[in-house]
TIMARBA-56656 format. One line per 3 residues: number of its first residue (from 0); their letters; for each residue x, y, z of C-alpha. Coordinates in steps of 0.25 Angstrom, whole numbers. Layout:
% TIMARBA-56656
NUM	a	X:Y:Z ~ ...;
END
This chain:
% TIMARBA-56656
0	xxx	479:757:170 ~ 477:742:166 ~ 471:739:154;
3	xxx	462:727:156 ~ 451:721:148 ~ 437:713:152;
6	xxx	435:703:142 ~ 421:695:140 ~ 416:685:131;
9	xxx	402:683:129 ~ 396:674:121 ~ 394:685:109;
12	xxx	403:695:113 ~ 417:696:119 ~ 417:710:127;
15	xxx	431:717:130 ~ 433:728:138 ~ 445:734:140;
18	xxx	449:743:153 ~ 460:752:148 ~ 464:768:155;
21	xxx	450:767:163 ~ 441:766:149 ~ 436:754:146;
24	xxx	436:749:128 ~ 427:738:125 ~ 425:728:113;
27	xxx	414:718:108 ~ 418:706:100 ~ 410:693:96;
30	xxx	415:683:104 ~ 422:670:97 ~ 414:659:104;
33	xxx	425:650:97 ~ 438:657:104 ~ 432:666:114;
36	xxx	449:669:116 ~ 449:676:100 ~ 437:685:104;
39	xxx	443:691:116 ~ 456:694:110 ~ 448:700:97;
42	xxx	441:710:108 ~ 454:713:116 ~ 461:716:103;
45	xxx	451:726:99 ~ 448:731:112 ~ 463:736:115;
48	xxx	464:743:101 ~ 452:749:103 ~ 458:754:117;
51	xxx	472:757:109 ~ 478:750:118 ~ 489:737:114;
54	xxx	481:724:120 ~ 494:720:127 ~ 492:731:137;
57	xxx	480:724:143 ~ 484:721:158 ~ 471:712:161;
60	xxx	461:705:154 ~ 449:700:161 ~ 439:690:156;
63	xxx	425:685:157 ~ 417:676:147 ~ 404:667:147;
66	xxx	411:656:139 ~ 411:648:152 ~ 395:650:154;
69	xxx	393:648:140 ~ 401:634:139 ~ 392:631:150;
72	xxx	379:635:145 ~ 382:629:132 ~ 390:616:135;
75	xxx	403:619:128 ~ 411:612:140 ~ 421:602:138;
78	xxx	420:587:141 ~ 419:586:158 ~ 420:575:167;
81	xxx	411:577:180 ~ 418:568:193 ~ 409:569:205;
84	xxx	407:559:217 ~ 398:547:214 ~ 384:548:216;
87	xxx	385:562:212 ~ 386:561:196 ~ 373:566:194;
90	xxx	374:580:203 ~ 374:589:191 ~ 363:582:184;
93	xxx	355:579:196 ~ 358:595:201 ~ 349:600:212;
96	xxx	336:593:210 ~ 330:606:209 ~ 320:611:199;
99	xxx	322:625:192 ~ 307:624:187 ~ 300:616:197;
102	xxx	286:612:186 ~ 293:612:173 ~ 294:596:169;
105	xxx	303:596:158 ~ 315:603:165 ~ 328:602:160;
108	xxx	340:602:169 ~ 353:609:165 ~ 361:599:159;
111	xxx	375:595:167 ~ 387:600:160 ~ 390:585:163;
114	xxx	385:572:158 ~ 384:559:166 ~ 393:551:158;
117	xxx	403:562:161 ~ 402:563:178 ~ 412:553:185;
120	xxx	411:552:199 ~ 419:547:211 ~ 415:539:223;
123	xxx	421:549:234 ~ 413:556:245 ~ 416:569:252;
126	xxx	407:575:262 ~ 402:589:264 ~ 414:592:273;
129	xxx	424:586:266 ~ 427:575:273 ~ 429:562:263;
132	xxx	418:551:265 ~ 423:543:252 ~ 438:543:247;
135	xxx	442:544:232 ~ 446:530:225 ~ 458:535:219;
138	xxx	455:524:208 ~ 443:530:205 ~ 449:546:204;
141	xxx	459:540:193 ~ 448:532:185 ~ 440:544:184;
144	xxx	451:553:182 ~ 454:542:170 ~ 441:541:164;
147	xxx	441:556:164 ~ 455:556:156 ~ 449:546:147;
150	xxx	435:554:144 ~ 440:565:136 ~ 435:575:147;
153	xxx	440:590:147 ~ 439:593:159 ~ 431:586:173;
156	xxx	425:592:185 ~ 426:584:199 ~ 413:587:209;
159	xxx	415:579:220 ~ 406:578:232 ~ 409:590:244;
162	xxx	421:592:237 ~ 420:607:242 ~ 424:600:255;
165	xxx	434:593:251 ~ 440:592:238 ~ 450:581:240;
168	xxx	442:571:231 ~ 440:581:220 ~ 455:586:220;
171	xxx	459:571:219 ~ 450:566:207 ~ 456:580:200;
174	xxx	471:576:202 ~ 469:564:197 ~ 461:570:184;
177	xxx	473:579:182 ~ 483:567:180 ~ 473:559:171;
180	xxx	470:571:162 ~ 478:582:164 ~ 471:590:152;
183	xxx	456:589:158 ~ 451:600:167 ~ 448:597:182;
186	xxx	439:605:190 ~ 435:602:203 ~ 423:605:212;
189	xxx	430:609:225 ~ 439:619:217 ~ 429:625:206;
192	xxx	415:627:217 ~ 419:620:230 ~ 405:624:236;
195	xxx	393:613:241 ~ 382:608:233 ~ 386:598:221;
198	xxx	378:601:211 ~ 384:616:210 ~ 397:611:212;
201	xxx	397:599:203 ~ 393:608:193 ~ 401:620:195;
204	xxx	414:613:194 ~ 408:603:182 ~ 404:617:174;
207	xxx	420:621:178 ~ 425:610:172 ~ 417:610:159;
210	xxx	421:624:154 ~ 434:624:160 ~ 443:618:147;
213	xxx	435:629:138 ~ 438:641:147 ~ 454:635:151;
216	xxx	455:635:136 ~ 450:649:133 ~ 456:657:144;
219	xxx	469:648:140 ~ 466:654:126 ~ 463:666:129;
222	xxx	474:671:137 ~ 484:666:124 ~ 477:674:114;
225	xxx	476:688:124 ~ 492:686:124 ~ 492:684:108;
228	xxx	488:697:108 ~ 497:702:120 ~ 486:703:130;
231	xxx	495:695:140 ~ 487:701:155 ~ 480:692:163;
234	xxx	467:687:161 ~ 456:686:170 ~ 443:682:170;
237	xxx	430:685:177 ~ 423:676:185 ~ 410:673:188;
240	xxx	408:679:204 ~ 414:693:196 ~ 428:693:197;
243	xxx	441:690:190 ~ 449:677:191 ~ 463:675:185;
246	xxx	463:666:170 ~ 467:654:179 ~ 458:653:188;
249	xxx	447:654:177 ~ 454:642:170 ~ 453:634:184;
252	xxx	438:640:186 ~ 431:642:172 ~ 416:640:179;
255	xxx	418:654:186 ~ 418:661:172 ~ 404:655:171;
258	xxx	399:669:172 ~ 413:680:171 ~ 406:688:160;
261	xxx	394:690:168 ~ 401:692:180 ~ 408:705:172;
264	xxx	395:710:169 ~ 391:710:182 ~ 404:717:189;
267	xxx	401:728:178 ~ 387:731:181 ~ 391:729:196;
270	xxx	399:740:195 ~ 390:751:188 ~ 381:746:198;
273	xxx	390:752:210 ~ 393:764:201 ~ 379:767:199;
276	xxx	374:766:212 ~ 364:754:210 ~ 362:745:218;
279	xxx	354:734:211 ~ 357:732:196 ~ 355:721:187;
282	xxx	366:718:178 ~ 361:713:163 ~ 371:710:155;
285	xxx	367:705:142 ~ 379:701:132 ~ 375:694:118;
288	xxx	374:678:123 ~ 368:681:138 ~ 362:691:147;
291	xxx	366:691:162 ~ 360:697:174 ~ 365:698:190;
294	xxx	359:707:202 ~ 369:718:207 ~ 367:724:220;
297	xxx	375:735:225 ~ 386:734:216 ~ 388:717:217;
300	xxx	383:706:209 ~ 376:695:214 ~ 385:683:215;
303	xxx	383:668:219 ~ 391:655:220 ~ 381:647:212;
306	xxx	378:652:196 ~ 368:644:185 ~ 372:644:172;
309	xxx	363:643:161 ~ 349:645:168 ~ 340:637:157;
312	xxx	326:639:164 ~ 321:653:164 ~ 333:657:173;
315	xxx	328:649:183 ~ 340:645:193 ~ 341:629:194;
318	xxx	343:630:178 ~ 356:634:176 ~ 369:625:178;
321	xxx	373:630:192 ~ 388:632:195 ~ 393:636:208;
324	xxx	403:647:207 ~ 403:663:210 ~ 395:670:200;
327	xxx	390:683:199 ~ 375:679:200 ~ 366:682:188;
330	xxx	357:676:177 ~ 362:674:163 ~ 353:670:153;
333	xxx	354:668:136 ~ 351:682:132 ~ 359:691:124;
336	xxx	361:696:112 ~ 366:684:103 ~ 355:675:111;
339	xxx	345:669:101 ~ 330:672:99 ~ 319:660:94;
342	xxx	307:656:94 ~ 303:645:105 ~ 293:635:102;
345	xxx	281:641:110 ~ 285:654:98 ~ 291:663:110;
348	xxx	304:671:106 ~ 315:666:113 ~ 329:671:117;
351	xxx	341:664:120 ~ 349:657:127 ~ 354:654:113;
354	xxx	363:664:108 ~ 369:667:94 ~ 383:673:101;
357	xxx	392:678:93 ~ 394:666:84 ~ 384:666:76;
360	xxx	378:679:82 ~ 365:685:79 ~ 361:685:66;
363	xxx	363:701:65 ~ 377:699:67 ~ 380:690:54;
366	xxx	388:681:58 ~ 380:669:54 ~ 368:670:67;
369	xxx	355:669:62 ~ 346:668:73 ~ 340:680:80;
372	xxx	348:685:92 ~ 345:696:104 ~ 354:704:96;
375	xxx	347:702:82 ~ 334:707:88 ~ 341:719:94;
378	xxx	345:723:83 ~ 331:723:75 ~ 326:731:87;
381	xxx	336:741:83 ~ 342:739:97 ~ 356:735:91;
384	xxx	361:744:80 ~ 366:733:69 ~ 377:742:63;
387	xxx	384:749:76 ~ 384:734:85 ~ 397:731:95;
390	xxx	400:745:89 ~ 398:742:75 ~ 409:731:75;
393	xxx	397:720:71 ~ 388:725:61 ~ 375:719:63;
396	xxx	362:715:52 ~ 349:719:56 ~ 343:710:43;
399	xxx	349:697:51 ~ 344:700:64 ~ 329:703:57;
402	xxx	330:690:50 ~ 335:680:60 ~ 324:687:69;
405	xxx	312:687:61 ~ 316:672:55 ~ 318:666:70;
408	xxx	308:673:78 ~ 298:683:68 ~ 295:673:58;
411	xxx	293:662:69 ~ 284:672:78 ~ 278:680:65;
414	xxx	284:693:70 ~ 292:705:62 ~ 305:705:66;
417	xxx	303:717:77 ~ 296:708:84 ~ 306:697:84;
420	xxx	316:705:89 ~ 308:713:100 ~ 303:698:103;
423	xxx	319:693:105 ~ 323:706:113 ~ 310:706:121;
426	xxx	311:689:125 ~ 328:692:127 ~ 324:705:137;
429	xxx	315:697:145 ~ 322:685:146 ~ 333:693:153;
432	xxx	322:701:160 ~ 317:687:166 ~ 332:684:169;
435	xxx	333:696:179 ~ 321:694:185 ~ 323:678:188;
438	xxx	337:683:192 ~ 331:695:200 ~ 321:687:207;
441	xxx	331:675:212 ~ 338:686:219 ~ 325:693:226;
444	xxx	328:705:219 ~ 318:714:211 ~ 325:718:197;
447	xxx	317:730:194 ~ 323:736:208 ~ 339:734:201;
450	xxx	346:742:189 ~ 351:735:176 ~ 366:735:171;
453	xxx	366:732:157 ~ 379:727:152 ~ 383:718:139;
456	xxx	381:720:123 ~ 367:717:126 ~ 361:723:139;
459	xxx	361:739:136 ~ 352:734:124 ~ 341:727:133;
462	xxx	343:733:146 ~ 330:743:145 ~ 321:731:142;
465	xxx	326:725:153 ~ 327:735:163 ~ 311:737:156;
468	xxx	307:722:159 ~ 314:722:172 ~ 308:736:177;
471	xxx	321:743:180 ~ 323:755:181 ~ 339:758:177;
474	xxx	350:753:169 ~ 362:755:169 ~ 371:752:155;
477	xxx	385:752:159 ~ 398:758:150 ~ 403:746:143;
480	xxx	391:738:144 ~ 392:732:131 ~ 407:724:137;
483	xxx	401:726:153 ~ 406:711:156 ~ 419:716:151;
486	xxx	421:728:159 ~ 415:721:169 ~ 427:712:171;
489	xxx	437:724:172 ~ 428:728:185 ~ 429:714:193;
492	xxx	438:711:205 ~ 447:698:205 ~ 440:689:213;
495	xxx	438:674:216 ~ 427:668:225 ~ 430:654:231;
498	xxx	420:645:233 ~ 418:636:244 ~ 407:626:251;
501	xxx	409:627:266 ~ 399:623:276 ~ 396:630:288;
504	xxx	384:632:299 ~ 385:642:306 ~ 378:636:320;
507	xxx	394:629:318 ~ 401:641:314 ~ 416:639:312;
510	xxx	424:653:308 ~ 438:646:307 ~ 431:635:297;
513	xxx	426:647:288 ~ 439:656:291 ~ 447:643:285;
516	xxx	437:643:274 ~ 436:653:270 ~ 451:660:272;
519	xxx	454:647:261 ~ 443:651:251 ~ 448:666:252;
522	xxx	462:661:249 ~ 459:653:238 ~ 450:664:231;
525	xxx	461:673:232 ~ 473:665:227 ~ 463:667:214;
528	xxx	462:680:215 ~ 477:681:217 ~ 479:675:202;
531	xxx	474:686:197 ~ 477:700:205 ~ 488:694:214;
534	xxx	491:701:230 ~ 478:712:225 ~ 468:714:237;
537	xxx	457:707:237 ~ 444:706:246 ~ 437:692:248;
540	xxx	421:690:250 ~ 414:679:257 ~ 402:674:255;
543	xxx	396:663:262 ~ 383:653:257 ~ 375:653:268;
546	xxx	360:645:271 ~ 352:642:283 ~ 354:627:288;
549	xxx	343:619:279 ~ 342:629:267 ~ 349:623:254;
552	xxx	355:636:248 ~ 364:645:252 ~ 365:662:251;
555	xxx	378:671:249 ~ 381:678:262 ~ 393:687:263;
558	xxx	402:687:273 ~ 413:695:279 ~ 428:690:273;
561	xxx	434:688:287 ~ 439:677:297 ~ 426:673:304;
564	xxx	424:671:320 ~ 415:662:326 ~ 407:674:329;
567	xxx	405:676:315 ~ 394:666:314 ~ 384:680:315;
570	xxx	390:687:305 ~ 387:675:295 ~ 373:673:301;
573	xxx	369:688:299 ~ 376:688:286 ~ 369:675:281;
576	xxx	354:681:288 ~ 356:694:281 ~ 360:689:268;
579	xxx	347:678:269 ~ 335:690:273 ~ 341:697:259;
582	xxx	337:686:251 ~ 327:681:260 ~ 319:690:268;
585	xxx	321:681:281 ~ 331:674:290 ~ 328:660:295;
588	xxx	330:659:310 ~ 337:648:318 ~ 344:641:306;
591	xxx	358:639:303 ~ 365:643:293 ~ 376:637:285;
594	xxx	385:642:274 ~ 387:633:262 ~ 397:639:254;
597	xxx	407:650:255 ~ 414:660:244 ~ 424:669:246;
600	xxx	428:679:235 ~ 440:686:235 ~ 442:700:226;
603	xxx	448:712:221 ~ 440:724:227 ~ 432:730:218;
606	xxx	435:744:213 ~ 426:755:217 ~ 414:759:208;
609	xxx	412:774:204 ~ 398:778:209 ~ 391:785:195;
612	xxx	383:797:198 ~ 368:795:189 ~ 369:808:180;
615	xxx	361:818:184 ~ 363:828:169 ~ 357:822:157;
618	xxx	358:826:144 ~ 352:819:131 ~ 361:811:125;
621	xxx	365:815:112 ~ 363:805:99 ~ 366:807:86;
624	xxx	356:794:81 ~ 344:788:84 ~ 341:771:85;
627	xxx	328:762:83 ~ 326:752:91 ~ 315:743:98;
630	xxx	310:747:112 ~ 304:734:119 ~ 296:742:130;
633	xxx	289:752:118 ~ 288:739:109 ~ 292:747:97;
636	xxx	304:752:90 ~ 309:767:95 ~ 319:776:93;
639	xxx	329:784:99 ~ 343:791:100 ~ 355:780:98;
642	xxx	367:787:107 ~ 382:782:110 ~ 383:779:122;
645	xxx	399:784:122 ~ 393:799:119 ~ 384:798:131;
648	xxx	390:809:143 ~ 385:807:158 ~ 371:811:157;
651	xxx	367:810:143 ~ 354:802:142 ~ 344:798:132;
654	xxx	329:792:135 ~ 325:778:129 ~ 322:775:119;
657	xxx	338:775:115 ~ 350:767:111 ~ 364:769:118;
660	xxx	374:762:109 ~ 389:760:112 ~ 399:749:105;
663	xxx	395:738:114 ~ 382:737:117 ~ 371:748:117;
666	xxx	358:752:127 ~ 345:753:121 ~ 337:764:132;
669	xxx	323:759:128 ~ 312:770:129 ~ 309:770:144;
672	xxx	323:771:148 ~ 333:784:149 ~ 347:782:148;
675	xxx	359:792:156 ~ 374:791:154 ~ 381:790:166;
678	xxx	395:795:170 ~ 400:782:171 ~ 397:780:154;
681	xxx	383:770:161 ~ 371:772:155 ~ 360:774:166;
684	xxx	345:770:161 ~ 332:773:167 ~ 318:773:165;
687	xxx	313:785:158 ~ 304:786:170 ~ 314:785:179;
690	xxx	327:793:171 ~ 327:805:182 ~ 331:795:192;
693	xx	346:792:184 ~ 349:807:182;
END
């Protein structure tokens, strides 16, 4: 069998997990924020020895990392040129006019990634069907090209009016930037989201452009310093709409990283999802710089063509910097286990987004940290043991977590140290409780109906008082959930989704038009996929945006992937109204309806999931010691038995309050919940109330 391994960086930690004779081995290491490259080969080295196998045997490597979102989120781009058409500088500033908090005065508007001084513009006109209204000055291409070459810029995006169209214009003022300045990066609108609407677009392909230098680098970095040590396979990466891309394309393409950590976790809880038979899941994977959270129903994350990053108002959407590309759909807020707690100004305890990461680190990890962290107050709850952490590799100090605790947030409040640290974890519980809700809500979905999947070093430890605050009734803690992203990435199809903006009523429905269409996308997503898996079979999905005449947004309808004929104008009608009353509740009769926008996605099958059967023969679980620890819903410290999760047999089972520890991570089973081990080595919890219903 192959040997392959899932690699992902996170901002604290990078996970490996490493696929070898059908068992999965796994690693922890800090991640090197200066050369990400050096932590990942410090985690493949230790990983292969500790499978016994020689890191050269490694067939594939696959990768996912939040360094892109993160040089979003935090401004570390390089120097970037913005050229648009003139009278359309001020797009990305201007957005959409719409307010995210209709009666608050003082809003602040996400900043644009770039300044005035720095957008360009070209006196041009397309129209929305392509046709050229105003030509190019060629003079005026090679001036800006010029002024570009002599600015010092790393790298430039060009967003041209209904250049998804007709991308003539844009192609033109790219050729002539290549031969003013061959070392600076291009990125065009038409090639990196050629779909309507400016604002998304503009800022899609200026987002691309601003981290592509810093990811073109590492990648380049990375695939020299996996052959020093005779890793020489291909390497992949995991993009943001769940699937893999070839090293090259996500070179070309570095916004569709924005969320390929994320996206891993999501494929892995997706798929424990189909093996245990539910149907509605919430996947919370909480890592040590960021909780993420994304709806899954029968076995499929939500996706979208449109992704914020960075919600800054209450998770409200309209906050975030909107890019337009697939995306496995979910919220992502600044709460893990490195994120920092303080006192605000109105003497509330507040968590995040800040976040110590790995460099400092919490203080408990004495490295140099010394504010108080998620992770500083867990282990003053007695919720992280401080001398068996990441599998006793980092030996943690219970007197520095105290300290930085009762200095920032119990002296300020005048409140011993417990209460600090209950006050941290309780404020970091329901910031990620709201986020599931808000996220929840905007989906017309009720989250107490759906299950949660806890995954990542963080999660196992905070799902009960989630599931609590959330009124679920299971969870379900996956094997490997401490590296879930990681294995996550060894479950996803090659795929690649083409993009396009296409207009089309369907009062004037023209089949051959859309056959042309989109027969042309399908190719061009598959020559992608060819990059990476070759002649392999593949199966391609179609989606089509889709609105009534007059609305201003547009909803995912899937169609069939075949060669339409005019009377196929009622399989998009009944598509398009059943897909509406879903969301909806109603149709609207005697308006048209038009599609926008078009994706075709073209995939590698997935494999088939092993359905799990719940155990139905408990047995206590056996332990040989006992942990303290803080229980939220009791308000008060209790105790119970501490077992290893790697001596739990299928139906072995232990009522709350308990502590199930394993190298990576491990699950805190808080006094109303019952845990059970599955055959598949999950963890299946229920409310105490409701544990005869698992069994």
């Amino acid at each position: 069998m192959p040997v392959r391994a899932g690699v992902d960086i996170g901002g604290t930690f990078t996970d490996v997990a490493l696929e070898v004779d059908g068992r999965i081995v796994s690693t922890k290491v800090l991640t090197d924020h200066e050369s990400p490259d050096r932590a990942v080969v410090l985690a493949l080295q230790q990983v292969t020895e500790r499978a016994g196998i020689d890191a050269s045997t490694t067939s594939m490597v696959i990768h996912g990392t939040t360094l892109v979102t993160n040089a979003l989120i935090e401004r570390r781009g390089a120097r970037t040129a913005f050229i648009t058409t003139q009278g359309f500088r001020d797009v990305i500033e201007m957005r959409n006019e719409n307010r995210f908090e209709q009666y608050d005065l003082n809003i602040v508007l996400p900043k644009p990634l770039v300044d005035r001084a720095h957008r360009l513009t070209l006196s041009e006109r397309m129209d929305s069907t392509g046709k050229v209204l105003k030509s190019l000055d060629q003079a005026e291409v090679a001036a800006i090209a010029r002024k570009v070459a002599d600015g010092g810029y790393e790298a430039v995006a060009v967003g041209l009016m209904h250049a998804y169209a007709n991308p003539a214009h844009e192609q033109a003022m790219a050729d002539a930037l290549a031969k003013a300045c061959p070392d600076v990066l291009v990125s065009t609108s038409s090639a990196v989201s050629p779909q309507m609407r400016e604002f998304e677009r503009f800022n899609t392909v200026i987002a691309n452009a601003y981290v592509q230098p810093m990811a073109k680098a590492y990648l380049g970095r990375l695939v020299d310093q996996l052959g020093a040590i005779g890793i020489s396979c291909p390497v992949f990466l995991m993009h943001s709409g769940g699937g893999i891309i070839s090293v090259e394309t996500a070179m070309q393409f570095p916004v569709r990283l924005l969320e390929s950590g994320p996206a891993g976790g999501a494929i892995y809880a997706a798929n424990f999802a189909l093996g245990h038979g539910l149907s509605k899941v919430v996947s919370f994977d909480m890592g040590g710089t960021t909780a993420k959270i994304c709806l899954i129903e029968d076995g499929k994350p939500k996706t979208a063509n449109r992704f914020e990053v960075a919600r800054t108002y209450r998770f409200k959407k309209g906050s975030g910097m909107p890019v337009s590309t697939p995306v496995v759909e979910m919220v992502e807020i600044g709460a893990g286990g490195g994120s920092i707690a303080h006192v605000d100004d109105m003497r509330q305890i507040r968590v995040g987004p800040q976040s110590a990461g790995s460099e400092p680190g919490p203080a408990c990890y004495q490295r140099g940290g010394e504010l108080p962290t998620v992770t500083d107050a867990n282990v003053v709850l007695g919720k992280i043991d401080a001398d068996n952490f990441a599998g006793g590799s980092i030996v943690l100090s219970v007197a520095r977590a105290e300290q930085a605790l009762a200095t920032e947030i119990g002296k300020p409040l005048d409140m011993d140290v417990t209460a600090a640290a209950f006050g941290t974890t309780e404020m970091v519980d329901e910031n990620m409780a709201n986020a599931a809700r808000v996220h929840a809500v905007e989906n017309g979905k009720d989250v107490s109906q759906f299950a949660l999947i806890a995954f990542g070093g963080g999660a196992p430890l905070h799902a009960c008082r989630q599931a609590e605050k959330l009124g679920m009734q299971s969870i379900v803690v996956p094997p490997g959930a401490g590296v879930g992203s990681a294995i996550g990435f060894l479950r996803a199809p090659f795929s690649f989704e083409e993009a396009r903006g296409a207009f089309f009523r369907l009062s004037e429905f023209d089949a051959g038009r859309i056959n042309e269409l989109l027969g042309d996308m399908q190719a061009t997503a598959a020559a992608f996929v060819r990059r990476g898996v070759g002649d392999a079979k593949t199966q391609t999905r179609i989606t089509a945006f889709m609105r009534y005449r007059g609305q201003g947004w547009e909803i995912p309808v899937s169609v069939p992937a075949q060669k339409f004929v005019a009377g196929d104008v009622a399989l998009f009608i009944s598509s398009f109204e059943k897909a509406y009353r879903v969301l909806f509740g109603r149709t609207i009769e005697d308006l048209d309806i038009e599609i926008a926008n078009w994706s075709v996605v073209v995939a590698t099958p997935q494999p088939d999931v092993t359905r799990v059967q719940a155990q139905s023969q408990v047995r206590p679980a056996a332990s040989s010691s006992r942990r303290r620890f803080f229980d939220a819903q009791a308000r008060k410290f209790v105790e119970g038995p501490e077992i290893r999760r790697v001596d739990m047999l299928p139906g072995d089972f232990v009522d709350g309050p308990a502590v199930i520890v394993e190298d990576e991570t491990c699950t805190i089973v808080t006094s109303s919940f019952s845990a059970t081990a599955q055959a598949d080595g999950a963890l299946l919890l229920r409310t105490r109330q409701d544990k005869g219903a698992g069994q």
